[in-house]
C-alpha positions in Angstrom: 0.0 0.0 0.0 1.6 3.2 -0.9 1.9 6.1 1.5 -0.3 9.3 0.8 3.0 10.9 1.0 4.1 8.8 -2.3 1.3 9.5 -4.2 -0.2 12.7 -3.2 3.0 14.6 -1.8 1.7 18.3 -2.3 -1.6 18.6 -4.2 -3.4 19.0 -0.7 0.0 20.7 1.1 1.8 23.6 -0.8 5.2 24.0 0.1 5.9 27.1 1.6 7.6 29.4 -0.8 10.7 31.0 -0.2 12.5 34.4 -0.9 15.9 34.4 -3.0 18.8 36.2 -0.8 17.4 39.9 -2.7 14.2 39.3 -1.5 12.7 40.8 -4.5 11.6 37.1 -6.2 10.2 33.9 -5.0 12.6 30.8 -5.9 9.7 29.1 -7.4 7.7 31.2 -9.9 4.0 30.1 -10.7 4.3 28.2 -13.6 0.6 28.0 -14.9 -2.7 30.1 -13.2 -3.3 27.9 -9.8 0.2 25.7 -10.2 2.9 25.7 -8.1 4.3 22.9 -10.5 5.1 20.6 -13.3 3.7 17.2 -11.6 0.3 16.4 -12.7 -0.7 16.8 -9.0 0.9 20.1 -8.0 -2.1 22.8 -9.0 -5.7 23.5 -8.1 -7.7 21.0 -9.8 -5.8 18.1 -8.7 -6.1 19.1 -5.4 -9.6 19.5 -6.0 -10.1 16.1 -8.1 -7.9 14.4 -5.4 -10.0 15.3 -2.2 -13.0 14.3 -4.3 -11.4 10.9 -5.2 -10.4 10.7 -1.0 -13.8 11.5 0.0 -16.0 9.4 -2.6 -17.5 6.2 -2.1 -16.9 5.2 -6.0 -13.9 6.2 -7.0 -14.3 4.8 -10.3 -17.4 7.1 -10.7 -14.8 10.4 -9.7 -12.4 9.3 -12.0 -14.7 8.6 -15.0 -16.1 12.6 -14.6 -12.4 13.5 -14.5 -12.0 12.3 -18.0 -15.0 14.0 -19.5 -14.8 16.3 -22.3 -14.9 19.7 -21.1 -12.9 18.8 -17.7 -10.0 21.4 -16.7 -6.8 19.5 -17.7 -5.0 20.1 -14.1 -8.1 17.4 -13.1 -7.6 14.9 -16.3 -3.9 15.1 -15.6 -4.6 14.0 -12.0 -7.1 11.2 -12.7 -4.5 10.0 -15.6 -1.5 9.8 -12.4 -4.4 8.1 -10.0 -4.8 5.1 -13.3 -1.3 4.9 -12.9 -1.3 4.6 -9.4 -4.3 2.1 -8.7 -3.6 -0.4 -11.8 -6.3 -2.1 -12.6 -7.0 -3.1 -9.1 -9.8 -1.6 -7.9 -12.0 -1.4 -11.5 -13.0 -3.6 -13.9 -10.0 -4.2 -16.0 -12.0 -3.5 -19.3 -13.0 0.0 -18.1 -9.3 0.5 -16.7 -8.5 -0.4 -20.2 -11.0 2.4 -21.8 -9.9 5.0 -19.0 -6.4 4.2 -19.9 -7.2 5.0 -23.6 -9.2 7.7 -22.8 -6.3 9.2 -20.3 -4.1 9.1 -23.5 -5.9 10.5 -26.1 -7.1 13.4 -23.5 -3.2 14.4 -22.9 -2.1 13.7 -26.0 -4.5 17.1 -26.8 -3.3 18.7 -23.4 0.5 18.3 -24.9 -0.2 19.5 -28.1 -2.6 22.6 -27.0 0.0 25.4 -27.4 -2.5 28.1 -25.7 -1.8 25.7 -22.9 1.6 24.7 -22.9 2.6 28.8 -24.1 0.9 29.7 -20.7 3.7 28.5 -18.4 7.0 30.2 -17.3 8.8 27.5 -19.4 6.9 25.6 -21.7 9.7 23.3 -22.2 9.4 22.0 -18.6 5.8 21.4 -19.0 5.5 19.5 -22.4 8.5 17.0 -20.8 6.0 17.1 -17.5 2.5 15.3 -19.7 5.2 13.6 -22.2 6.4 11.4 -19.0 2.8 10.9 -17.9 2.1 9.7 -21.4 4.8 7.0 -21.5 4.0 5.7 -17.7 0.0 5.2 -19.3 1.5 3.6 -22.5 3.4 1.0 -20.7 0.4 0.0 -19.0 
């Protein structure tokens, strides 16, 4: 059984953010409107989709809304890392298999949405971020 701390280290506990020695700018910059990271759990809606996923009786049912057209892609990218996480252990693997497929073709979009990956501090970083989480759900 993995730790909360192993899966979930800081989409429910930011980090405290520190000053550089001039004071003047924080060491870690804001990389995309309600992130404080790269990791598909560090911003808003995966906090948000990841207290859901804690608090629901169905978590199959939480994750399926996740990956819903129309979602915010801070949540798909969360539910994608939670398929990762939970293998096929606690769903039906046929619908694991379609939320897998789903979960790709979803950040497939995400990596090649240029309004989205131009909207962080360095876009570079980002793209590298949903490319990894594309390869752990294709070696699935």
């Amino acid at each position: 059984m993995l730790a909360v701390g192993e899966w979930l280290p800081s989409a429910l506990v930011q980090r405290p953010q520190r000053f550089d020695s001039a004071s003047r700018l924080f060491q870690r910059k804001v990389q995309h409107m309600g992130s404080w990271g790269y990791k598909p759990y560090e911003n808003d809606d995966a906090g948000d989709f990841f207290c859901s996923l804690t608090e629901a009786d169905d978590a199959v049912r939480v994750i399926t809304k996740a990956l819903k057209k129309g979602s915010e892609d801070g949540e798909v990218r969360a539910a994608a890392h939670a398929l990762v996480i939970i293998r096929k252990y606690v769903m039906d693997p046929d619908l694991y298999a379609q939320h897998i497929n789903k979960s790709i073709q979803m950040l497939e979009l995400i990596v090649n949405d240029d309004d989205y990956i131009n909207d962080w501090d360095r876009p570079d970083n980002a793209k590298r971020a949903i490319q990894k989480e594309l390869r752990a759900l294709k070696k699935i």
